[in-house]
C-alpha positions in Angstrom: 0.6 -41.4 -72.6 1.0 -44.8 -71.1 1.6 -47.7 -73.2 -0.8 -50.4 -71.6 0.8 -53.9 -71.4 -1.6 -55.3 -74.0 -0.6 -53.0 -76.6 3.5 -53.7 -75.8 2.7 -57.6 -76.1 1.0 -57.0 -79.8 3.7 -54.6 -81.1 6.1 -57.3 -80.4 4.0 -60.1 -81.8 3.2 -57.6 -85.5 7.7 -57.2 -85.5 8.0 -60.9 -84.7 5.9 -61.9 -87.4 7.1 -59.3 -90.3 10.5 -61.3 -89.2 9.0 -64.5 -90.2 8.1 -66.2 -87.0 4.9 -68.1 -86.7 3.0 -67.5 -83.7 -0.2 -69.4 -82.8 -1.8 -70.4 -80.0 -0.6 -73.3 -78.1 -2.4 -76.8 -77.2 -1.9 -77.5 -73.4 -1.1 -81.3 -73.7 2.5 -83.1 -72.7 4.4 -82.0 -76.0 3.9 -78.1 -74.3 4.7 -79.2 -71.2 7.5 -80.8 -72.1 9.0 -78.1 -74.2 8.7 -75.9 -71.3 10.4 -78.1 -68.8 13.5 -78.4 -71.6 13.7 -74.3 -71.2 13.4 -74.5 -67.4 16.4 -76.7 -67.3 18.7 -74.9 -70.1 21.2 -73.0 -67.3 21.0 -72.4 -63.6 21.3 -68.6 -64.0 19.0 -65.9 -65.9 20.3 -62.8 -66.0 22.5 -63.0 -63.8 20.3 -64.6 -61.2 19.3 -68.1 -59.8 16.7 -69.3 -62.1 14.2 -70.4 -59.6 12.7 -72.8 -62.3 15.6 -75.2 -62.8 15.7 -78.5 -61.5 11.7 -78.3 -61.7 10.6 -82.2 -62.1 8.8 -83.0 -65.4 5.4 -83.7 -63.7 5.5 -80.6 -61.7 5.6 -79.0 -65.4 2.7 -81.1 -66.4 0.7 -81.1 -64.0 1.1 -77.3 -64.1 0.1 -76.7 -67.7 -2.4 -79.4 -67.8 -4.2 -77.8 -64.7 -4.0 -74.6 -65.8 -8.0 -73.3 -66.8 -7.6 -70.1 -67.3 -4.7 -70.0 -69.2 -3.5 -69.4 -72.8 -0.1 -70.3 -73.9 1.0 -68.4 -77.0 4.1 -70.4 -79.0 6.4 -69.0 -81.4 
């Protein structure tokens, strides 16, 4: 049987959270944004490749998330 993609995502979230992370949905506002853009820019290279993401400009973040209507952002 195939697992479906939706059933890999919550088995991770259920082991997450017996480990004691919190996970909630996030708010799209600037603090998001922000926290993203900080990740983007953490090192040039992810695994083992050019991150295409860093060096991404702040606003491009924000404007991102805060456009972003269909969206749901999940924060652990």
């Amino acid at each position: 049987m195939v697992e479906k993609y939706w059933e890999k995502t919550r088995n991770i979230v259920r082991k997450a959270e017996k480990s004691g992370i919190k996970i909630e949905i996030a708010e799209q506002n600037e603090k998001l944004a922000e926290g993203i853009w900080k990740i983007y820019n953490e090192t040039t290279i992810r695994e083992k490749r050019a991150f295409p993401h860093y060096g991404t400009p702040l606003n491009a973040v924000k404007e991102g998330v805060l456009s972003s209507q269909n969206c749901t952002f999940i924060g652990a």
